[in-house]
VEXDRENFI-484883 format. One line per field, with one value per residue (C-alpha): residue number from 1; residue in one letter; y, z, x. Coordinates in Angstrom, 3 decimals, m for minus. Layout:
BEGIN
pos c(NUM	...);
code c(A	...);
north c(Y	...);
up c(Z	...);
east c(X	...);
END
This chain:
BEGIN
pos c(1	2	3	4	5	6	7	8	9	10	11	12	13	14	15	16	17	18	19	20	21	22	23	24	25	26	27	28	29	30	31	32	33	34	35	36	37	38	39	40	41	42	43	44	45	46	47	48	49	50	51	52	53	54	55	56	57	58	59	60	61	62	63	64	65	66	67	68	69	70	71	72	73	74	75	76	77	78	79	80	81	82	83	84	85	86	87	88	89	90	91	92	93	94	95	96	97	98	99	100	101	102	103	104	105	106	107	108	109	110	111	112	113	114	115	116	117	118	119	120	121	122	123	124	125	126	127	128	129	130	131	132	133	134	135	136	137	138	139	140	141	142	143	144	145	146	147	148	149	150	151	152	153	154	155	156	157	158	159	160	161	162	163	164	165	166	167	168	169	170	171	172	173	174	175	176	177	178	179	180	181	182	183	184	185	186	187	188	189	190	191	192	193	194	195	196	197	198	199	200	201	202	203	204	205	206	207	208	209	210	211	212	213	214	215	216	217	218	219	220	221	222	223	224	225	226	227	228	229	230	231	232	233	234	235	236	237	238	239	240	241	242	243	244	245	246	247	248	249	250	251	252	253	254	255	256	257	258	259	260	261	262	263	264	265	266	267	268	269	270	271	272	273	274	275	276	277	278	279	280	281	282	283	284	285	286	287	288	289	290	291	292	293	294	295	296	297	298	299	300	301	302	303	304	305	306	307	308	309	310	311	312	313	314	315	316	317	318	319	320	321	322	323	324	325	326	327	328	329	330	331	332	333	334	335	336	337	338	339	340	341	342	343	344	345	346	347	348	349	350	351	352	353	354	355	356	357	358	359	360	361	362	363	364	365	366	367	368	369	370	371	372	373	374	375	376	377	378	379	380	381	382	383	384	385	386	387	388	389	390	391	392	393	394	395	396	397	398	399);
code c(X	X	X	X	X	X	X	X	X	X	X	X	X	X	X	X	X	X	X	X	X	X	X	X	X	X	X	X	X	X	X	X	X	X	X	X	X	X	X	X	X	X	X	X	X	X	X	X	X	X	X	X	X	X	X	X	X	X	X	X	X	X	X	X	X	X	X	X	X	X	X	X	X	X	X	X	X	X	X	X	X	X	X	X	X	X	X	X	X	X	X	X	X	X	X	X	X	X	X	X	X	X	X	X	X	X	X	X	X	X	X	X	X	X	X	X	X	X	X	X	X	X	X	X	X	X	X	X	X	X	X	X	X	X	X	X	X	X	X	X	X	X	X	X	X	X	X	X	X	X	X	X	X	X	X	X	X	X	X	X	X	X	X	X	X	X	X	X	X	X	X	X	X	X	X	X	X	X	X	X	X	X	X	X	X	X	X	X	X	X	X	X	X	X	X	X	X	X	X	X	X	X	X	X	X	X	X	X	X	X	X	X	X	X	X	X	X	X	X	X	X	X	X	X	X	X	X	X	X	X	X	X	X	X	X	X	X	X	X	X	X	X	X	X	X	X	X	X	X	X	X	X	X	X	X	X	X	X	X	X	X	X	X	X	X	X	X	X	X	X	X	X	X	X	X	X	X	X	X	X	X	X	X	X	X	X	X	X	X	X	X	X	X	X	X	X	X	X	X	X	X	X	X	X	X	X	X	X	X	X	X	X	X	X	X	X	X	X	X	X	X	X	X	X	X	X	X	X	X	X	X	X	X	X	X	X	X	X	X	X	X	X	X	X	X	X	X	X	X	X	X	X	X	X	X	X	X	X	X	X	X	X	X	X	X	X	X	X	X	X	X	X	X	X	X	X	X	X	X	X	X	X	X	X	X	X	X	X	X	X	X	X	X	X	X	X	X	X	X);
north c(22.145	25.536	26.207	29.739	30.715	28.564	31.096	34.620	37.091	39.997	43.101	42.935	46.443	45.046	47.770	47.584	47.742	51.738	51.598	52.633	50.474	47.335	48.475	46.237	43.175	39.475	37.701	33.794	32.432	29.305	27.537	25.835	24.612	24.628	27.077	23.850	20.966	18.000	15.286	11.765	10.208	10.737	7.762	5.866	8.889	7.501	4.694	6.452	9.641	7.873	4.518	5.798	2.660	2.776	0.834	3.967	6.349	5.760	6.071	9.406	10.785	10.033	11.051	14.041	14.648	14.980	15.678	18.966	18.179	15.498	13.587	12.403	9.911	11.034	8.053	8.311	4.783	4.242	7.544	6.995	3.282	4.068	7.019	9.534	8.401	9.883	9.103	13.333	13.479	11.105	12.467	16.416	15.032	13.466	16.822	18.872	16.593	17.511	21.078	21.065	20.020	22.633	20.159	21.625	18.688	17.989	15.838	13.000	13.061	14.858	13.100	9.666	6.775	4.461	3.578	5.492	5.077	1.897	3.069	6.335	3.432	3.355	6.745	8.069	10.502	14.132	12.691	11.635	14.436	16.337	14.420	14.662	18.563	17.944	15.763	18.814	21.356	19.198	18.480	21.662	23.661	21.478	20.969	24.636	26.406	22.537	21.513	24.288	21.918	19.377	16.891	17.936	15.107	12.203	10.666	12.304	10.839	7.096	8.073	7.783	4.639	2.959	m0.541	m2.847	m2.389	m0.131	3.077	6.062	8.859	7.047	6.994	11.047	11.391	9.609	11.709	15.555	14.184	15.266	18.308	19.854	17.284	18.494	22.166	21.681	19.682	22.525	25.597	23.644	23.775	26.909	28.347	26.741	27.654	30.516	30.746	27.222	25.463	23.131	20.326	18.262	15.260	12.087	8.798	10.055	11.911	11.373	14.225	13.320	14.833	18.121	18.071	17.696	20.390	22.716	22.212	22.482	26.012	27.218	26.216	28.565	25.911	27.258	24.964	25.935	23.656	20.775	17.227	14.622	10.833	9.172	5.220	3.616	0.050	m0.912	0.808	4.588	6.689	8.439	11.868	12.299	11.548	13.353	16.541	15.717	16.003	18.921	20.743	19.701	20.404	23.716	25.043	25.727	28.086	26.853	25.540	21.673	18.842	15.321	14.214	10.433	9.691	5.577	4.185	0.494	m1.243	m4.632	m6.609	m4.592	m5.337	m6.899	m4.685	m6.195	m5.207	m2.269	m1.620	m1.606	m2.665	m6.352	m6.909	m8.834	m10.828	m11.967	m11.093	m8.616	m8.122	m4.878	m5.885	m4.741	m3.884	m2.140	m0.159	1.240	1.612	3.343	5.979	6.690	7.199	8.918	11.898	12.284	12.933	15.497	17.115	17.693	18.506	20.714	22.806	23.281	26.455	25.427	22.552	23.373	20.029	16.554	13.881	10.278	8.037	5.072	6.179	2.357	m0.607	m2.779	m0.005	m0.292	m3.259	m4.981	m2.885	m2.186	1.468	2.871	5.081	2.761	m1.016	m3.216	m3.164	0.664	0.467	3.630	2.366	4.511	6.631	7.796	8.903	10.868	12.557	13.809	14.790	17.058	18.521	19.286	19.503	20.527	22.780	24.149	27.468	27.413	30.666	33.627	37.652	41.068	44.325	47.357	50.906	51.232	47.574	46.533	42.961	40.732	37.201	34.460	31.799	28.888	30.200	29.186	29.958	30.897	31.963	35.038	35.471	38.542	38.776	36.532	38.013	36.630	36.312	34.079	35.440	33.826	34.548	33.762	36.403	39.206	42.161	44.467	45.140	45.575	43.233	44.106	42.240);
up c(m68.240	m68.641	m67.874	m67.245	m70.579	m68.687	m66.242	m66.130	m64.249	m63.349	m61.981	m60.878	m58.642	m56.973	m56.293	m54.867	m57.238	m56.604	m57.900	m54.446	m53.998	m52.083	m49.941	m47.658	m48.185	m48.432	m51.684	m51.811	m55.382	m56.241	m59.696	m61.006	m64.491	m66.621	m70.173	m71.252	m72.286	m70.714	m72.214	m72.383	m74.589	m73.150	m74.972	m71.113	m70.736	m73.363	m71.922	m68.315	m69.136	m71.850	m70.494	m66.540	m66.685	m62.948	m64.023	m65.207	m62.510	m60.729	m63.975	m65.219	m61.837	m61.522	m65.040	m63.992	m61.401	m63.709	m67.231	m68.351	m72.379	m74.153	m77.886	m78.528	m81.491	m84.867	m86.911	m89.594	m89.679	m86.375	m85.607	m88.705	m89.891	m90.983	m93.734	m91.932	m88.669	m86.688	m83.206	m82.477	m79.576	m77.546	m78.532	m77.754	m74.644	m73.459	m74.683	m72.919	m69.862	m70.012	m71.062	m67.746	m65.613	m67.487	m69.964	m73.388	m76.024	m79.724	m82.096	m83.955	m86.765	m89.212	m92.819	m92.361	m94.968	m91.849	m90.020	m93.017	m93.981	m96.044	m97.463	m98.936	m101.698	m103.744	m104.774	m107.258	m106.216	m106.753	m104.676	m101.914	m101.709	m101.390	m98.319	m96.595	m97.071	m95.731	m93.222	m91.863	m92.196	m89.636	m86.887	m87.003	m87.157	m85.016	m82.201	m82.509	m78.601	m77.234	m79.819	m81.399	m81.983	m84.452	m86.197	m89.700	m91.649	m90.703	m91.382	m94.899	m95.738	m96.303	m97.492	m101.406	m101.169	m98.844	m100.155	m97.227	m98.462	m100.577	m98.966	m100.415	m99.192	m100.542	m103.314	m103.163	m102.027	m105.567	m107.431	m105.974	m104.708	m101.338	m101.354	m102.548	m100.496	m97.818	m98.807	m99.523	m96.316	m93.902	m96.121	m94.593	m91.416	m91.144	m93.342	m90.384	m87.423	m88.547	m85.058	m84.526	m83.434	m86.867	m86.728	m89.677	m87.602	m88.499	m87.163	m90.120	m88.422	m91.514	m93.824	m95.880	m93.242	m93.129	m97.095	m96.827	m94.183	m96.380	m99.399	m97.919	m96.364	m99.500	m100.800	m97.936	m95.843	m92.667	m90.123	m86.568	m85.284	m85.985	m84.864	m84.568	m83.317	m81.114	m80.279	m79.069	m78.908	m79.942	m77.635	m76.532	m78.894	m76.927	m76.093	m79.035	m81.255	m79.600	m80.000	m83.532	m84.051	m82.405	m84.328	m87.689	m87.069	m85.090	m88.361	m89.002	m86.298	m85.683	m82.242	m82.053	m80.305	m79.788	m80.414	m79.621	m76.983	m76.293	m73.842	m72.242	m69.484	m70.249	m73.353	m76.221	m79.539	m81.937	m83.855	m87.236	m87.256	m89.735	m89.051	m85.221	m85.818	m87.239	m83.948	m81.955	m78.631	m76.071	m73.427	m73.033	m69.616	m67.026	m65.435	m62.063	m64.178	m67.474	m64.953	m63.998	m67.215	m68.574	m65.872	m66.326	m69.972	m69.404	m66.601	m69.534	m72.366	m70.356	m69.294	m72.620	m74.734	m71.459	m71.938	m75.768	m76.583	m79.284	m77.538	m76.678	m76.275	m75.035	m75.252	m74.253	m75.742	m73.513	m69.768	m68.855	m69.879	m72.851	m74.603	m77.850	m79.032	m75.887	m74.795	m71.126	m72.265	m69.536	m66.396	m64.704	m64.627	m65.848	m62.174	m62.219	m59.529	m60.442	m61.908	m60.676	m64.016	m63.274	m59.540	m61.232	m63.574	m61.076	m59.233	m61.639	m62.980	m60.031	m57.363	m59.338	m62.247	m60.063	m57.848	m55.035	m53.492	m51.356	m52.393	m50.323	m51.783	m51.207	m50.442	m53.763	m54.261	m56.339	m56.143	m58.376	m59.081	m60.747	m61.048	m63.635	m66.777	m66.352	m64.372	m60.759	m58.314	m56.341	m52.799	m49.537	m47.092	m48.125	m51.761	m54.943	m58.575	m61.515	m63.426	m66.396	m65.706	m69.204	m70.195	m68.228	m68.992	m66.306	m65.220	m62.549	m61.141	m59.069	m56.005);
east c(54.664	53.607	50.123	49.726	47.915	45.054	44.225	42.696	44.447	41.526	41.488	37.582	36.289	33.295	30.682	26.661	24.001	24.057	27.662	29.283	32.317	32.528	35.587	37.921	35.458	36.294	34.943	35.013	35.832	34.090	34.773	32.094	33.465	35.994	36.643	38.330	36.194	37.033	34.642	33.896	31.231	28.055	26.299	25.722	23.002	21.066	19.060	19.418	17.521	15.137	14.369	14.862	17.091	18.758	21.501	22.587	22.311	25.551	27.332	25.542	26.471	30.218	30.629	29.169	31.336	34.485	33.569	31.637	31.191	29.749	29.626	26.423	25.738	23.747	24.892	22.846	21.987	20.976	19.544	17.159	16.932	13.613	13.405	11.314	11.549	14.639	14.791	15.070	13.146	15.404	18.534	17.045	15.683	19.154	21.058	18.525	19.050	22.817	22.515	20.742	23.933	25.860	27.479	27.948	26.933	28.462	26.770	28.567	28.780	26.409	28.029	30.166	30.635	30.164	26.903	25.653	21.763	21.096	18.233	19.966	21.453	18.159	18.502	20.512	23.819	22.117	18.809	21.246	22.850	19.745	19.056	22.087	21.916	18.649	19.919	22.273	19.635	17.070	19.689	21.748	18.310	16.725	19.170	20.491	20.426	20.539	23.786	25.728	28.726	29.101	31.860	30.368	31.975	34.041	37.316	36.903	41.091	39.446	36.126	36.616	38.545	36.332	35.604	34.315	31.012	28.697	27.552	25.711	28.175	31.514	29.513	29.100	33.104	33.735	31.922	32.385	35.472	36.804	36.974	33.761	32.111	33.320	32.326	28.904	28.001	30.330	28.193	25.098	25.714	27.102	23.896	21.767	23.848	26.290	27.432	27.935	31.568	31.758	34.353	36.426	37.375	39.827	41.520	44.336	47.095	49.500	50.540	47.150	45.082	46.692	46.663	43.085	42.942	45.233	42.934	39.770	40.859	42.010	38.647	37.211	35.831	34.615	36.231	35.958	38.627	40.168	39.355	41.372	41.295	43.555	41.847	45.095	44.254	47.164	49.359	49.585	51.003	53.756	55.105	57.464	53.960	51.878	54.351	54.897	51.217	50.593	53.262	52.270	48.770	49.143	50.373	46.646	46.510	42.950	42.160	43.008	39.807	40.962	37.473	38.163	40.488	40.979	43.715	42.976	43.766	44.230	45.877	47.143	45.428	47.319	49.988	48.769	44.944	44.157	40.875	40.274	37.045	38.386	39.548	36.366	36.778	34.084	35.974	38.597	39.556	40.978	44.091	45.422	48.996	46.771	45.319	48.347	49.503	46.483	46.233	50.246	49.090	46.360	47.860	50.891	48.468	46.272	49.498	51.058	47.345	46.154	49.973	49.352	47.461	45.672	44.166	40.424	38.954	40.026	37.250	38.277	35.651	34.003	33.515	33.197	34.596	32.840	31.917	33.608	35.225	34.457	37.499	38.515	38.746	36.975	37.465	35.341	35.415	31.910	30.698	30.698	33.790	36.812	39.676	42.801	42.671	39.322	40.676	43.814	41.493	39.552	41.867	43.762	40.485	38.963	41.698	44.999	43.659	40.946	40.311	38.576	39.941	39.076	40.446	39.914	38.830	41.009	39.651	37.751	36.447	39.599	40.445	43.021	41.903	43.936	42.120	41.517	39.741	36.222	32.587	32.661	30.157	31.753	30.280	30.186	28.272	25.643	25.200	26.166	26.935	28.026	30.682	33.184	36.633	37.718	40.186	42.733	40.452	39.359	35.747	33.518	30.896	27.686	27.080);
END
């Protein structure tokens, strides 16, 4: 697969701080992280950087070792059962914590139907929508410098024919309908963070989802990219479906996140559940043959979204098993061991779409670099400097 619009091919003249050329010198190239985002759910830093719970620390770390973005969880519900009372300061502190290990962070999600605040449901429609605005104003204002990407509103294709139980933003969906919901919650968030990365994400890859997309453009919804779902506990979806939905989708031209990436490694869930989350077992176990499976799976999807263009973002959802669902969805097993999907992962992240590389000046400090589209520390002679190699451009860095 063709790869090549992944790297930056530079022309870079290296000079001294004076300006004087750095002539017939050797400069070490060191990546550091990707331009890609390669992420996982970071949820598992929760209780590790709030409650200091060691448990954790093995888990934090390996994830650390592969994955350089993470989705943090703003479910209204749980992030404020308790009008007034949002649990802000441990969800800043946990960002900051991965801000801090160079990890760019995305909140999840700011508007949903699900997990939505039971308390909004004594107020009447215009009062709740007053408080989700105001909902959107505190986090995106609040978080902004920390998180400057968000899923804005979720799964928006169900939302106004949701019926397993009474919620205050179906409520709004059925009322503005889609579209203008949609529009007033995205004109928030952009209004607090203009130059914030705003997502419309959904589990609906049908033709209704890029309807909804189509609409909500015309409407002049400001979406940043595109966000779709892929939780394939019911079997992986496939090259021929993961083409198809990266052709209807790219029509958009807007870059393309699959926000919610699931492939196990045990037992498939059964073909006739609707709602994945009707499907609960106390025990759902990683075999030695879904573990083979899921990192065959796995290496195919990465290959095919990491070839598309339009693909900026790939973020598979539980890091270990019993996450979600009880599922063995994970890169690593319950007793924090690797499963051979987290290995290949690594591997092609770090090893195969990586430079590590070394380049010599010529006469007058020229030097071409190829190398992996990303952050790099460039090094000679015991001096020097962090650079993005992000684009084919020519310039000149001091060292």
């Amino acid at each position: 697969m063709d790869i090549a619009h992944r790297y930056a091919d530079k022309r870079i003249r290296f000079t001294d701080a004076s300006g004087n050329p750095l002539a017939n010198k050797d400069i070490k190239v060191t990546q550091k992280s990707h331009k890609f985002l390669f992420g996982c759910g970071g949820f598992d830093f929760m209780p590790y950087v709030i409650e200091n719970n060691e448990f954790f620390k093995d888990i934090t770390e390996s994830w650390l070792e592969i994955f350089n973005y993470a989705t943090l969880p703003f479910y209204w519900g749980n992030f404020e059962p308790e009008e007034g009372k949002p649990e802000t300061e441990k969800l800043l502190k946990t960002a900051k914590y991965l801000q801090s290990k160079g990890v760019k962070v995305k909140g999840h999600p700011l508007c949903w139907h699900t997990v939505c605040a039971d308390w909004l449901l004594k107020y009447d429609n215009k009062t709740i929508m007053e408080k989700q605005l105001g909902r959107i104003d505190r986090e995106v204002t609040g978080f902004k410098g920390v998180i400057d990407m968000w899923d804005v509103i979720n799964e928006v294709v169900i939302m106004p024919v949701f019926d397993k139980y009474d919620n205050a933003v179906t409520r709004l969906c059925n009322e503005k309908g889609r579209v203008r919901l949609v529009k007033e919650v995205f004109d928030e968030a952009r209004k607090c963070n203009p130059d914030a990365v705003l997502l419309l994400n959904d589990f609906n890859t049908s033709p209704k989802y890029e309807e909804l997309i189509e609409e909500c453009l015309d409407a002049g919804v400001s979406i940043s990219a595109i966000g779709i779902q892929s939780h394939q506990h019911q079997g992986y979806w496939g090259a021929e479906k993961l083409n198809d939905v990266l052709e209807r989708f790219s029509r958009f031209n807007l870059p393309i996140h699959f926000t919610e990436n699931t492939l196990i490694s045990g037992e498939l869930m059964a073909p006739h559940i609707v709602d994945l989350n009707d499907w609960q077992v106390d025990d759902w176990p990683s075999t030695p043959e879904g573990e083979a499976r899921q990192c065959k799976e796995v290496e195919e999807m990465y290959r095919i979204l990491f070839a598309h263009p339009l693909v900026e973002a790939i973020t598979s959802w539980d890091y270990k098993d019993g996450a979600w669902l009880n599922a063995p969805s994970g890169f690593v097993r319950r007793d924090k061991t690797p499963k051979p999907s987290h290995d290949m992962l690594k591997k092609l992240i770090k090893d195969e779409w990586w430079t590590d590389t070394s380049v010599r000046t010529d006469s007058n400090g020229f030097a071409s670099i190829k190398a992996m589209k990303g952050s790099y520390v460039l090094e000679s002679e015991g001096k020097s400097v962090n650079a993005d190699l992000v684009d084919d451009s020519e310039t000149v860095i001091v060292l």
